[in-house]
N, C-alpha and C positions, 0 to 999 in steps of 0.2 A: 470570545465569540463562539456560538452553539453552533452547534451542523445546521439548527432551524434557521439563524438567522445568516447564514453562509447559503442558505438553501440548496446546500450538498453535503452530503456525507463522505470523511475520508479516511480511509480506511489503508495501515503501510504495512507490510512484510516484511517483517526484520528477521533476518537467518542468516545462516553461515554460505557462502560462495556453493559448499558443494550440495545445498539443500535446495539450491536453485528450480533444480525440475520438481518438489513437492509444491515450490512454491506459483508456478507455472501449472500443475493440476489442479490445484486449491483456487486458483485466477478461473481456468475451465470451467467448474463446478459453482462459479458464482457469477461466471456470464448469462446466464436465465436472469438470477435477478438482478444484477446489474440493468438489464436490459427493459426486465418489467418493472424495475422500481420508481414512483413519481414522484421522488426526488433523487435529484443525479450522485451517482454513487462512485466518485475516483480512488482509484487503487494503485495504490503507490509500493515502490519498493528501492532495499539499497543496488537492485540491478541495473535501474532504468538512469543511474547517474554516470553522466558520459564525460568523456576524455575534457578537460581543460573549464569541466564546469563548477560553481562557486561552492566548494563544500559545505561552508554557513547556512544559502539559498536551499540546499538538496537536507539537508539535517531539521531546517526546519520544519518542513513537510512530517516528519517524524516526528516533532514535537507535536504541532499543529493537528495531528490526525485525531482521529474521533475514536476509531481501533484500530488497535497493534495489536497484530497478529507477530506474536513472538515463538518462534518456532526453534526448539530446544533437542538435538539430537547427539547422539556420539561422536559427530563430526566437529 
C-alpha cells in the first residue's frame, strides 16, 4: 500500500542509542513541515518502543515506512 492510498506519509529513524539527540534535532527541523504538510506526515523511531511492548508490531513500522532515515555514525 502507497503513502497515497494510507493518505500519510511515514517516515522512521533508524540509529544507534547514542545518536538519539541528532535524531531528536533532525524531528525539530522537520516540525514546520510536518505541521504544513496536507498530508499527515508520522515519524517514527526505534526510541519511541516502550517497555513490555510487541517487538514484531514496533519493527513493523520500519518495514512499513515510506523513509528511513538511516543514520550511520562512529558510534
Amino acid at each position: 500500500m502507497t503513502a497515497t492510498e494510507r493518505g500519510e506519509i511515514s517516515v522512521y529513524f533508524l540509529a544507534a542509542p547514542e545518536d538519539r539527540d541528532v535524531c531528536e534535532a533532525i524531528r525539530e527541523h522537520l516540525a514546520p513541515v510536518v505541521k504544513s504538510s496536507k498530508v499527515p506526515i508520522e515519524i517514527s523511531s526505534d526510541f519511541e518502543a516502550e517497555i513490555g511492548m510487541d517487538v514484531n508490531q514496533h519493527r513493523q513500522k520500519l518495514l512499513d515506512a515510506d523513509i528511513v532515515l538511516a543514520l550511520i555514525s562512529s558510534d
